[in-house]
Each structure stands twice: as C-alpha cells, then as structure tokens.
N, C-alpha and C positions, 0 to 999 in steps of 0.2 A: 187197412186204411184207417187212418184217425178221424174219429165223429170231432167236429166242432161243437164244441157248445155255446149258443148264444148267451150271452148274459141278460138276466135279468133284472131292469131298471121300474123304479117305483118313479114315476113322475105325477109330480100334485102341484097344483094351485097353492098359494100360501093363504092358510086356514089360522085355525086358535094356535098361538103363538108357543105355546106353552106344554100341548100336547106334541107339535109337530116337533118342538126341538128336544122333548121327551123319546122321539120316535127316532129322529136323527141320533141323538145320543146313545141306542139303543146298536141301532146300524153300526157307527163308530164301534163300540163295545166290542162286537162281535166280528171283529177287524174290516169290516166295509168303509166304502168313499163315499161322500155324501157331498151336492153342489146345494150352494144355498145362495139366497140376494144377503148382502150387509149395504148401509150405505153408502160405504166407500166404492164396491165394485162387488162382483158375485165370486166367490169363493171357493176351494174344493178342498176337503179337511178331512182326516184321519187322526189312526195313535197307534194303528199296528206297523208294523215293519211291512209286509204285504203290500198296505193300503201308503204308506209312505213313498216307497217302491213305486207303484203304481202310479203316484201323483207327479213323481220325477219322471217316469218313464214316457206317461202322457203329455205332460207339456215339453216335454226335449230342455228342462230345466237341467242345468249344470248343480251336480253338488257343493260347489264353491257356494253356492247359494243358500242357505240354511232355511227349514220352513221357520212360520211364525207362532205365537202361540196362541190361543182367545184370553183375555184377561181382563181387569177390571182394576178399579182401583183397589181396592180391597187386596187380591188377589196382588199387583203389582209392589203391594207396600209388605207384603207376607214371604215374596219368592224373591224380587228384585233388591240390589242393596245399593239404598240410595241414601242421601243424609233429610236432613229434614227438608231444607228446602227444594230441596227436586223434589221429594213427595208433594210437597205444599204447590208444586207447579203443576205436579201432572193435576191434583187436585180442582186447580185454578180451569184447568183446561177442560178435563171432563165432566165433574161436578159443575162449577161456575157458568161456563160458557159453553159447556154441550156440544163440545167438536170432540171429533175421530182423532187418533193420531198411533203409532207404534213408539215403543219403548226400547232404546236397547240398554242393557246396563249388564253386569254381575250378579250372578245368581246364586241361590241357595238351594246344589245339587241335594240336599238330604231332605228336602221337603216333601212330606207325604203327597203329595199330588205325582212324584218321580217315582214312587216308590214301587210299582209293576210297569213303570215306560221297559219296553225294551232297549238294550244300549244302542242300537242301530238308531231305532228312531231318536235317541237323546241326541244321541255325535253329530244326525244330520238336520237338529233343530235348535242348536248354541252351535256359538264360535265362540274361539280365542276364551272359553270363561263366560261367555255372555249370553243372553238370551234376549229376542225380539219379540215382545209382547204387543198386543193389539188392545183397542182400547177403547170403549161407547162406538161399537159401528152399526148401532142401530137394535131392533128390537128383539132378533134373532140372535146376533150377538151376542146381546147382553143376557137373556134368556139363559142361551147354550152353556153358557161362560156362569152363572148361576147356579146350574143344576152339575156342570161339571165340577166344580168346587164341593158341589153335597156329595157325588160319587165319588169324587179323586180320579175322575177320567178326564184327561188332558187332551185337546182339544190343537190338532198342529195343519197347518197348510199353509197355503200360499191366495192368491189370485187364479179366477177361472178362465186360465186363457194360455195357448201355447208362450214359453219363456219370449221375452223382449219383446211379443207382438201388442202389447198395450192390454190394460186392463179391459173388461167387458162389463156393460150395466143391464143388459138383460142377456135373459138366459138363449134365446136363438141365437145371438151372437156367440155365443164361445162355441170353438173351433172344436168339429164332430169328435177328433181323436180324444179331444180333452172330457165332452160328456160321455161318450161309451164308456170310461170307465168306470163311472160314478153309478153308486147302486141303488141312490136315491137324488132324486133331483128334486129343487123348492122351485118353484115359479111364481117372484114375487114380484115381475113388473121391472119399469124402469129404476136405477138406482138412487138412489137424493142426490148425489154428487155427482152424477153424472158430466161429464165435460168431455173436448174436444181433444184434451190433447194427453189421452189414456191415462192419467193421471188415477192412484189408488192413496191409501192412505199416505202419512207424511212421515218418516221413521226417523227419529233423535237418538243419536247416540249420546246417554247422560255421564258417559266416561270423562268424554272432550267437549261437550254441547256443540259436535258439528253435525251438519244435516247427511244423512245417511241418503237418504231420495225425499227429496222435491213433491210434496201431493197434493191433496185436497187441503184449504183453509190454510195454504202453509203463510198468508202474509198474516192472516190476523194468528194464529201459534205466533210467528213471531214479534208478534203484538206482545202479547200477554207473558209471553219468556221476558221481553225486555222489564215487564214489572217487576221481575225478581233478579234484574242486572244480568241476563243472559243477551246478548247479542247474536242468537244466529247466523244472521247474515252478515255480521264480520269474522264468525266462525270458520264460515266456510262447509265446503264439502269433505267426509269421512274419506 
C-alpha cells in the first residue's frame, strides 16, 4: 500500500515586506510554489521545472499559455529589446504614474538572470522570441523582483486561480486545488485593484502595440501610450 504524504504549507499573514519576500525567494530557490497578494490579483510563482509543472497542472492551464516573469523597469530595459521610446513609455507608466502593466516584447536569451533557468521552464515562459514581463504590482512585487535581480533567481507564474475562471483578490478565494499546491502562502487582504469583472494586469505587446488582455488601468495606459503616438485602442487585439 502506498502511504500518502500530505504536503506541507507555511501559511502567514503579510508581515516586513522585505524579509517575507526574502523567505519566499528562499522557497522558490529550492524549487517550491509560493502564493502571494500583488495589486493586480494574488499570484502563484516558481523557477523550477517541478514548481512550473505543478503551477500548470493546478490550475488546468494550457501550455499554449506561457507564464509571466516579475520585472521592473530596470530589469525590463536590461532583458527586453525595445528602442528608446518604448523604454521611455514603460517609464512614463511605472515610474511617472505608478500603474501595473505586462510587457511583451523580444528578449535577451544570454542574460545572466537565464543563466541556471532550466530549458523546460524557459520554453514554457517565452513565446515565438518573446517574453511577458510584469511590472510595479505592488510592494511584494517589487520587493521579490529586487532581491531576484541581486540573486539571478528569476521569478515566473501566472494568476492565483484555476485557467479562464477569473483572477482572485484574496487569498480564500482561489480555488482549493490551486492553493494545495503552493508551499507557502502570503495573506495579504484584499487586492488594490480589485474589480468585478476578474480583470489582472493589462499585457502590451511592444512588437505591434496591440493589446494582449484587456486589465486593470487599461483606459488611462492608454492614456499615457497615446503621449508617445501609440494608439492602443486603434491597435486593436494580439
């Protein structure tokens, strides 16, 4: 007879920002899931193959789908290959006016930050060439995405919620199969962006400047796109 082994989940209150995503980072590392609040929506993130695996498997996510990355601007102007004035927009967007948004664009596979991803997890975190960066989604975020750039530990997932059932803004809401995986859960309350119609970050493809998904803040983004002659919303959908 085969013994089951329950898994064991660290679940905490969101505490000093700084340690916890020290602690998270730490879990990641050692190929663990880790569910955390951002303000776009609550989140479940790895960098092993295992913990990649694991994140597909729990939400009934399609591979067609590639996870995302944690990123920064920094970070975005270092990996992503964009010309000046796309840097100068993402800029506008997250510096200037402090909104969330994803990034997709062309990347720079030889960057030390890729330099121990395993290939599984790289294949199923770009498409076509490209990479989906995430971007100020709050204090954990930006944090995680800090400390990940001093290790070179790359930081990948998705939204905390089974695939197509809408994003979740606290953590009793996402759907039991999705948290059992995870080997450490944050519990940080409601999300800032919170809204009604499961809406998570807003993702720009800067190939074609058309809208990848529809999310949070996407009419004032394309506000502030339009200051540097990008038109979104005559762009259209990716």
């Amino acid at each position: 007879m085969t013994e089951t082994v329950e898994k064991k989940q660290k679940h905490v209150t969101q505490g000093d920002i700084v340690a916890q995503s020290t602690e998270m980072l730490e879990v990641i590392s050692a190929g663990g899931i880790v569910i955390l609040p951002l303000d776009v929506a609550y989140a479940i993130v790895g960098n092993s193959e295992q913990a990649i695996r694991g994140i597909f498997t729990a939400k009934q996510r399609s591979y067609e789908k590639p996870s995302g990355m944690f990123s920064s601007y920094d970070l975005c102007k270092d990996i992503q290959i964009m010309s000046e004035r796309d840097l100068d927009t993402v800029r506008a967007v997250v510096s200037d006016d402090g909104l969330p948004f994803s990034t997709v664009a062309p990347f720079r596979a030889d960057h030390p930050m890729f330099k121990d991803v395993d290939p599984f997890v790289l294949q199923n975190s770009t498409k076509a060439g490209t990479i989906d960066m995430l971007l100020n989604a709050g204090v954990f975020h930006n944090e995680m995405t800090r400390q990940s750039m001093e290790r070179l530990t790359p930081i990948f997932g998705s939204s905390a919620n089974t695939s197509l059932a809408g994003s979740k803004y606290r953590l009793e809401d996402v759907e039991e199969p999705v948290r059992a995986v995870a080997d450490m859960l944050i519990d940080g309350g409601r999300s800032k962006y919170a809204n009604d119609d499961g809406y998570s970050s807003t993702i720009i493809d800067f190939t074609t400047f058309k809208t990848v998904r529809v999310g949070v803040c996407y009419d004032k983004l394309c506000e502030i796109f339009l200051k540097f002659a990008i038109d979104l919303k005559a762009n259209g959908m990716a």
